[in-house]
N, C-alpha and C positions, 0 to 999 in steps of 0.2 A: 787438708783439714788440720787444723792446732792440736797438739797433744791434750793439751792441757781440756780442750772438752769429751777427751774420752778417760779423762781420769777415774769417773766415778764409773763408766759403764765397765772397764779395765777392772777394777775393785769388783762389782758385780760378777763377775766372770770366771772369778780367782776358783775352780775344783779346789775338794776337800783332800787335806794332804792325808795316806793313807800310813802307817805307822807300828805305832803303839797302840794297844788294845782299847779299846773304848773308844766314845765319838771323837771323830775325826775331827781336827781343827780346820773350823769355816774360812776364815780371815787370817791376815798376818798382825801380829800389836802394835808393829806400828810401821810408816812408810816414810821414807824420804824423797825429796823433789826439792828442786832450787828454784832462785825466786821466781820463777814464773809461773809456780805455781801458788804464788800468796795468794790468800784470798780466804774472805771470811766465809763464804759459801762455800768452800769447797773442805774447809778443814770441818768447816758445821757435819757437813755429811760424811763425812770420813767418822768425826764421831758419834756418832748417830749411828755406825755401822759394828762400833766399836773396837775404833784404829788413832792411832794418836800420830798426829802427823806431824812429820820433824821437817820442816821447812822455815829457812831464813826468812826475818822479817827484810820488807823493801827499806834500803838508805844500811840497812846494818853491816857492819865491816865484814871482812870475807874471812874472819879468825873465827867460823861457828863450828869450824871439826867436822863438817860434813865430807869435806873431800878427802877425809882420810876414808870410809868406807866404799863411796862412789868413784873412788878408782880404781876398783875393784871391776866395776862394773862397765866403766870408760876402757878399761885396758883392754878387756873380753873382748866389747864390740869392736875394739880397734883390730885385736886378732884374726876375729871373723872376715872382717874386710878385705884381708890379705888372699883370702879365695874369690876368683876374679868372680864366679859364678852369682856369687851371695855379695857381691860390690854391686854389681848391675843386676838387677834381677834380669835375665833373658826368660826366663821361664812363665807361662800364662797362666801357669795352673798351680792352684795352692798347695796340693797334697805333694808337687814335684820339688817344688823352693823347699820347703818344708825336710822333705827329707835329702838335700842338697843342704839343710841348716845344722840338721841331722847330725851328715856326716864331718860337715866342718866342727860339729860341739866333738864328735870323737877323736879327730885328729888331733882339738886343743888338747885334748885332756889324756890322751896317750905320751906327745908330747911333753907335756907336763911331769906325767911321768916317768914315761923314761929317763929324765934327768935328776932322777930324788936318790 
């Protein structure tokens, strides 16, 4: 299935982050997605939900600044992959990948710091 038709039910889904006192924020202010995620229907409903979505227009040069944040996010899942486990899913069952995702996020980030 194409990413880009679970974007809105993805947004739908997002829990409330818990925090700082008082209500908890629903939604993030705003999202990024590259081009394939253009489209006038899908930004409509993003604000609609009240999220403002930073996506390149189609034909526009590739100088928008988005890849300074989304390699942030490119570099993670490339880390992740490095665990042969979470490269191939072998596992059938959700809750096992899952906490198999788990321990790969705590390896990234112990790693991480132990080197600070």
């Amino acid at each position: 299935m194409n990413d880009v038709t679970q974007l809105v039910p993805l947004v739908d889904a997002i829990v409330p982050v818990r925090g700082k006192v008082g209500r908890p924020r629903q939604r993030p202010d705003a999202t990024q997605g590259d081009r394939g995620y253009t489209s006038a229907q899908h930004a409509r409903e993003l604000r609609e939900r009240g999220i403002e979505p930073v996506i390149p227009e189609w034909g526009a040069s590739h100088g928008s600044g988005l890849g300074v944040t989304r390699w942030v996010v490119e570099r993670t899942l490339s880390w992740l992959r490095q665990f042969r486990r979470l490269r191939v899913r072998y596992e059938r069952r959700a809750d096992i990948h899952e906490a198999f995702l788990t321990l790969g996020c705590i390896l990234i980030c112990w790693r991480f710091v132990e080197h600070l």
